[in-house]
C-alpha positions, 0 to 999 in steps of 0.5 A, spaced: 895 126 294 887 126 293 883 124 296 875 124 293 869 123 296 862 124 294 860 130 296 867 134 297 875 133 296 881 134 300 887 135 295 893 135 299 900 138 294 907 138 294 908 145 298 903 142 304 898 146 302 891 142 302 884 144 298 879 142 302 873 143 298 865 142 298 862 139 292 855 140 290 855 145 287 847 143 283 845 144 291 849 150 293 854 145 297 849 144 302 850 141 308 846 134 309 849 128 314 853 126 309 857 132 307 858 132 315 860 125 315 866 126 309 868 132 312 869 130 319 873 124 316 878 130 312 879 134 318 881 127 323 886 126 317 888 133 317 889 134 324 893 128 324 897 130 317 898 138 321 900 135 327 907 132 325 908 138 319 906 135 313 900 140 312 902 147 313 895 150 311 888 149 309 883 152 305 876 151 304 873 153 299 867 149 294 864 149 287 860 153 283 857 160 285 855 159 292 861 158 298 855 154 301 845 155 301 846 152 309 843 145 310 839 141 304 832 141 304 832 133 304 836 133 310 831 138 313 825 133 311 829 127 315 830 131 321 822 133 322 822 125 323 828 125 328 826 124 335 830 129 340 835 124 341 836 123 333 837 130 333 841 131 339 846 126 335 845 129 329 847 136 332 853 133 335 856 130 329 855 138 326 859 140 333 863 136 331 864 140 324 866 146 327 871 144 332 874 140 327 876 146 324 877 150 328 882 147 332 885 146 326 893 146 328 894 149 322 893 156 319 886 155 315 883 161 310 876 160 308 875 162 301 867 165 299 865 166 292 858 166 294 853 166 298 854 163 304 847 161 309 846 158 316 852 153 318 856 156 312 857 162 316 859 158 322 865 155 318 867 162 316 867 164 322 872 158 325 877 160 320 883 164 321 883 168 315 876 169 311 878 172 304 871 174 300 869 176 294 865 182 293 859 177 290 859 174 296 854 173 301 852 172 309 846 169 313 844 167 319 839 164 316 835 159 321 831 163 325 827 164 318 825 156 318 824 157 327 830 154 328 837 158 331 844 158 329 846 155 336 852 150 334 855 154 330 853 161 336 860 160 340 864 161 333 860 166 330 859 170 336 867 170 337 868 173 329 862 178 330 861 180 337 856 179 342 851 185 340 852 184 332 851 177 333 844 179 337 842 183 331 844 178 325 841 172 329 835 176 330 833 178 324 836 174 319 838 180 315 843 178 309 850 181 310 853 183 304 861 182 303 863 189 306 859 189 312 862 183 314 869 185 313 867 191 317 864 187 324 869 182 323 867 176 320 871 177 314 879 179 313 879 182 306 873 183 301 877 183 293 873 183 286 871 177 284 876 175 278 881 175 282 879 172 289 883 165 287 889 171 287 888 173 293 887 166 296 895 164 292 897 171 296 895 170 303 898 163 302 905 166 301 905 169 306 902 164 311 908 159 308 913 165 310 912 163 317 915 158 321 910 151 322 912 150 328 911 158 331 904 157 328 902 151 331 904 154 337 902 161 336 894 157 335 894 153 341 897 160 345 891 164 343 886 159 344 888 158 351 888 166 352 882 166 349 879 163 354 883 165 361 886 172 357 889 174 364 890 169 369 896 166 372 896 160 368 897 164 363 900 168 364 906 162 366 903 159 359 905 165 355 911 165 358 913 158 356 911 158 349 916 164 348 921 159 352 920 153 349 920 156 342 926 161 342 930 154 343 927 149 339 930 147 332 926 152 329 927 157 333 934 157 333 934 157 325 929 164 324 935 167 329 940 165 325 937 166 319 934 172 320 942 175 323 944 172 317 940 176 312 938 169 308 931 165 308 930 160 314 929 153 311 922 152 313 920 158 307 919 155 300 923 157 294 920 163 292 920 160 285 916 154 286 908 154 284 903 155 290 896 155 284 896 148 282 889 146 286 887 153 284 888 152 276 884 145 277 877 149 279 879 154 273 
């Protein structure tokens, strides 16, 4: 299943896996109201696709040599002529972006070929897992232009820390791949050539596990997140694992796991996860 728009695809294949893609690459796949307003409406889509298990994973990736230059510089110019509250409304609709993808139920993986600027270090920093290549690049830009990272600040400052997130948003500096992996916001740094090869084998892995054990396991750590050691969560805890270890899946991994055999959930290791890949090839 495809879905096109003007500035980005959603290609969802026969495994559940679904490509998210920005594609603008003559503009860096930058971000202007419009892209925000497609990819609002794949994410409403996904969350409902991912909620009743027909979507078991996410990746968001774009075209060309940059994963994405931030906002686009027509855009900048409109929004000069915004009063606040056309900027306000403009701001809750990139809110809107961020939270959309990362309250994903889902697991997500963010692949970055390239430079990533701005509120491109946001929707890194709102994925689960980030795989990089080592041409790839991270800005927290916006202070340069005298604007701030603010609607992207609770997601970047979560992946980096607070006292990296002070320094970065500060300074704009420009984090290469490897000192992103090492403050956090990136999982795994690989080569260039076979990025897509990485992206395929953390896919695998991620099929491995059951949906249900995922979706769950997202909702559990967000709400831990929040209130890490009240009694609210602690009883929070205590009833995923519960409801889990009774569920239809739950029984399945026991069984399958005494049984020495695949639980039904785990695709036949046989079957082709590159089909979307090999298409941007």
């Amino acid at each position: 299943m495809s879905d096109n728009t003007a500035y980005s695809r959603l290609e969802i294949d026969d495994r559940g896996i679904a490509w998210l893609t920005l594609d603008r690459p003559e503009v860096h796949n930058a971000f202007d109201d419009s892209l925000i307003a497609e990819l609002n409406a794949h994410l409403e889509r996904l969350h409902d696709a991912a909620g009743h298990g027909e979507v078991r994973a996410v990746v968001l990736g774009s075209e060309g040599k940059s994963f994405s230059a931030g906002a686009d510089l027509g855009w900048m110019k409109r929004m000069v002529e915004y009063d606040f509250d056309g900027n306000l409304a403009d701001s809750h609709k990139l809110a809107q972006l961020m939270h959309g993808l990362d309250t994903l139920p889902c697991p997500t993986v963010c692949r970055v070929q390239g430079a990533a600027f701005g509120g491109a270090v946001g929707l890194a920093a709102c994925c689960d897992i980030v795989i990089a290549s080592e041409k790839a690049r991270f800005c927290l830009s916006e202070v340069k232009i005298g604007l701030s990272p603010a609607v992207i600040s609770p997601y970047v400052q979560r992946a980096l820390g607070s006292r990296q997130t002070r320094r970065y948003a500060l300074t704009a500096e420009v984090m290469d791949a490897n000192t992103a992996w090492t403050l956090g916001l990136v999982h795994q740094v690989v080569e260039h050539e076979v990025l897509d090869a990485a992206v395929i084998a953390m896919l695998h892995n991620l099929l491995a596990g059951s949906p249900q054990a995922q979706r769950a396991t997202k909702g559990l750590l967000a709400e831990v997140a929040r209130e890490p050691d009240s009694q609210a969560t602690r009883e929070h805890t205590c009833r995923v694992i519960a409801e889990l270890r009774v569920s239809a899946e739950g029984q399945e991994g026991l069984a399958s796991f005494f049984e020495k055999r695949r639980p039904a959930w785990t695709p036949d290791p046989d079957d082709d996860t590159t089909s979307a890949t090999e298409r941007r090839s």
